[in-house]
N, C-alpha and C positions, 0 to 999 in steps of 0.2 A: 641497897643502901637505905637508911633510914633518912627519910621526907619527900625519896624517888617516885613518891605514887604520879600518877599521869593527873596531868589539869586537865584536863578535856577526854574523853573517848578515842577521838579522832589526834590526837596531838603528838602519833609517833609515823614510823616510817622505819619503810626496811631501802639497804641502799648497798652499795657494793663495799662500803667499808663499816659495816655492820648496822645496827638496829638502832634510830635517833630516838629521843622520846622527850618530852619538856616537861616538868613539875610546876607547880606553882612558884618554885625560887629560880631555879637554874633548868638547862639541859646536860641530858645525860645520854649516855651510850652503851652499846651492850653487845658485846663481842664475845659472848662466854663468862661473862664478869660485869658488871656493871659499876660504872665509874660517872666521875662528874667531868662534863665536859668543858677545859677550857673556854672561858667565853669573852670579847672585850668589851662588849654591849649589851652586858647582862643586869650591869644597875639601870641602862636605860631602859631594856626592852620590860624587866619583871617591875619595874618601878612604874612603868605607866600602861600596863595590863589593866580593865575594867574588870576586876575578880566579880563586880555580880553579873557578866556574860563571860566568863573564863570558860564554861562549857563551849564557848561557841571556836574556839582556839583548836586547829589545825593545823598538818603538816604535808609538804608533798613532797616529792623528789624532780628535779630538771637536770636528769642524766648526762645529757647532751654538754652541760657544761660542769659537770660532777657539782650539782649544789642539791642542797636539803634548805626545802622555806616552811619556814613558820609563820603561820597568819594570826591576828590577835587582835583583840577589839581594845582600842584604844582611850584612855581615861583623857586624855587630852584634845582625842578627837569628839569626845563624847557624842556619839551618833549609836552608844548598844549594839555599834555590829562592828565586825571584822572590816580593818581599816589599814591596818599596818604591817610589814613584814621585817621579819629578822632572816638573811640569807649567811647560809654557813658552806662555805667549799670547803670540800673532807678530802680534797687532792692536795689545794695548797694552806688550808689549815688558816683562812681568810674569814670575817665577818661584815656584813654588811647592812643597810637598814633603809627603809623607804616605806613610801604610803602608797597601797593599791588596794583597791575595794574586791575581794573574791571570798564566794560562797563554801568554795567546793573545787577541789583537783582532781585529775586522773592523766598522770605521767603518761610519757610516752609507752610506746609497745604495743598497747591492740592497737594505736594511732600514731604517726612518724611522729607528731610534735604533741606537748603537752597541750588541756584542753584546761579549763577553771571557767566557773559560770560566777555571774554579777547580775546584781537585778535594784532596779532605783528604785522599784514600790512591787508587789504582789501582782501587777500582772505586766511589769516593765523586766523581764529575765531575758539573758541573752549568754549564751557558751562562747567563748571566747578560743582560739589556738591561737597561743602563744606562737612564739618564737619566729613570726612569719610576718614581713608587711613592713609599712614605714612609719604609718600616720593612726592618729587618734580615731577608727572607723575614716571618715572624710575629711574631718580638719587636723588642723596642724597642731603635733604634737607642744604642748606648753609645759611650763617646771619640770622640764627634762635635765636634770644636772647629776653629776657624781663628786662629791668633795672627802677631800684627804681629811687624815686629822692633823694635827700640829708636829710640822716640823722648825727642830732645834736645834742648837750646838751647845754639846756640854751641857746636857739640862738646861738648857735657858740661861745657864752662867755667865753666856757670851752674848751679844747680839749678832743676830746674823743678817749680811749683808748679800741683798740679793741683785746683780746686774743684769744677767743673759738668762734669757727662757728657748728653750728648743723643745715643741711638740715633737710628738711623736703620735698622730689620729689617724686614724685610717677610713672613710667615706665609704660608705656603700650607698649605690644609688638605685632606684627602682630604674627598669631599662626603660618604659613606658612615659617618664619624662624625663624632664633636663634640668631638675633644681639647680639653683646658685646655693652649692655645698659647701657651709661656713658654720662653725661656733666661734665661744669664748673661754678664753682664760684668765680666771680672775684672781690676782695675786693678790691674797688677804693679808693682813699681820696682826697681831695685839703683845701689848707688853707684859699681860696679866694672864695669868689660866685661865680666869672669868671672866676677863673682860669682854665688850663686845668688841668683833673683829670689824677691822676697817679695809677698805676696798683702797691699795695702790695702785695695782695698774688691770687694767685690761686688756687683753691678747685677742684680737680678731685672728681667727685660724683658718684657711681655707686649704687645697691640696698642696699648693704650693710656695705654701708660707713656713720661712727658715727661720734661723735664728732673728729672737725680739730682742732689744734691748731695755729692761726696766731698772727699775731703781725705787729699793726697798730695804729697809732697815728697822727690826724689832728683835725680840726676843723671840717669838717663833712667828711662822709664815706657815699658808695652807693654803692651797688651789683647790680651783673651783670650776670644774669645766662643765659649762651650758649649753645648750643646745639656743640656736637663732628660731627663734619660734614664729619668722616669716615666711618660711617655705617647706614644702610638704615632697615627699616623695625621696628622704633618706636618712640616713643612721652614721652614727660615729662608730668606729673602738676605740677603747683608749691603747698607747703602746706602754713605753718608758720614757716620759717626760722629763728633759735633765736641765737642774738649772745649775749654774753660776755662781753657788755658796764660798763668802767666805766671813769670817769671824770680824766682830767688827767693836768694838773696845769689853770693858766686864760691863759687869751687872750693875744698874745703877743703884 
């Protein structure tokens, strides 16, 4: 395809649902054919790319969970090195996006879990394996969160009315201690596509927390689940969170 050339050397990957690659605009795929690949976080991700360290733009594979990451030095982090990732799942056809400082990948397979190295100066390097553990090295992991994008009814035509929140998280604990296992749920809203969103309710979550009752009304709503960054020694999943949606007069 004409503009498909690769940004970087390093900035493809082979994976069980064929061959990922990134160009300077978009990602593409290549199964025998080469195509552009669907993306929803493609004006964010190529729009704030640092094109004069775009050579330093990688890609790995985390089979274990069927995803393909892309690493990329960030114009907004402005630090000239690899700061941010785009995660693509090629099972459920998902994108995703966050900031993680890595040099360097090597999937699993010669090693059960993937490995990526990070270094804070020329002689502060350290390899990293993923997928294992609770905490940040010793301390407690912080700006741990996963948030939705906007949800609506009828395009925003309606406001939607939000009463009852039901998690659905799942705890895993290290067996070596005994955290107090808890995050948040933070039920945003705005009445604008632009606007900034505002915090209605907060949901303290722990194992045994059922249905919340909140109370929220905009044009669209988006959750926000956090991690309590006072205790060390465990990890969330998220499940299927269900709220309580119902339509709540037109559009003003």
């Amino acid at each position: 395809n004409e503009g498909s050339g690769l940004i970087a050397p390093k900035a493809c990957v082979n994976s069980p649902s064929g061959i990922f690659f990134a160009s300077r605009t978009g990602f593409y795929t290549y199964t025998g054919a080469v195509r552009k690949l669907p993306c929803s976080v493609q004006d964010h991700v190529f729009g704030d790319i640092d094109q004069g360290q775009a050579f330093k733009c990688f890609m790995g594979i985390n089979s274990e969970f069927d995803e393909m990451w892309f690493f990329y030095p960030s114009k907004i982090d402005n630090t000239r090195e690899v700061s941010r990732y785009a995660v693509y799942n090629y099972v459920d056809n998902n994108w995703s996006i966050g900031s993680l400082v890595r040099y360097a990948w090597q999937a699993s397979g010669v090693d059960e879990k993937p490995y990526a190295t990070f270094a804070e100066n020329t002689q502060d390097g350290r390899l990293y394996e993923h997928e294992v553990g609770f905490d940040d090295d010793e301390s407690v992991m912080t700006n741990v969160f996963v948030e939705s994008s906007d949800i609506d009814i009828a395009s925003g035509n309606n406001f939607t009315f939000v009463r009852k929140l039901l998690p659905d998280i799942e705890f895993k604990k290290d067996p070596t201690q005994t955290p107090n296992s808890k995050m948040n749920i933070v039920l945003q809203t705005r009445n604008q596509p632009n606007a900034t969103k505002s915090t209605a309710n907060t949901v303290s979550v722990s194992e045994t927390t059922g249905v919340s009752h909140v109370r929220a009304r905009a044009r669209s709503i988006s959750l926000k689940f956090e991690s309590d960054a006072t205790e060390k020694g465990f990890a969330w999943q998220l499940g299927t969170t269900r709220l309580d949606i119902t339509p709540s007069g037109g559009r003003a």
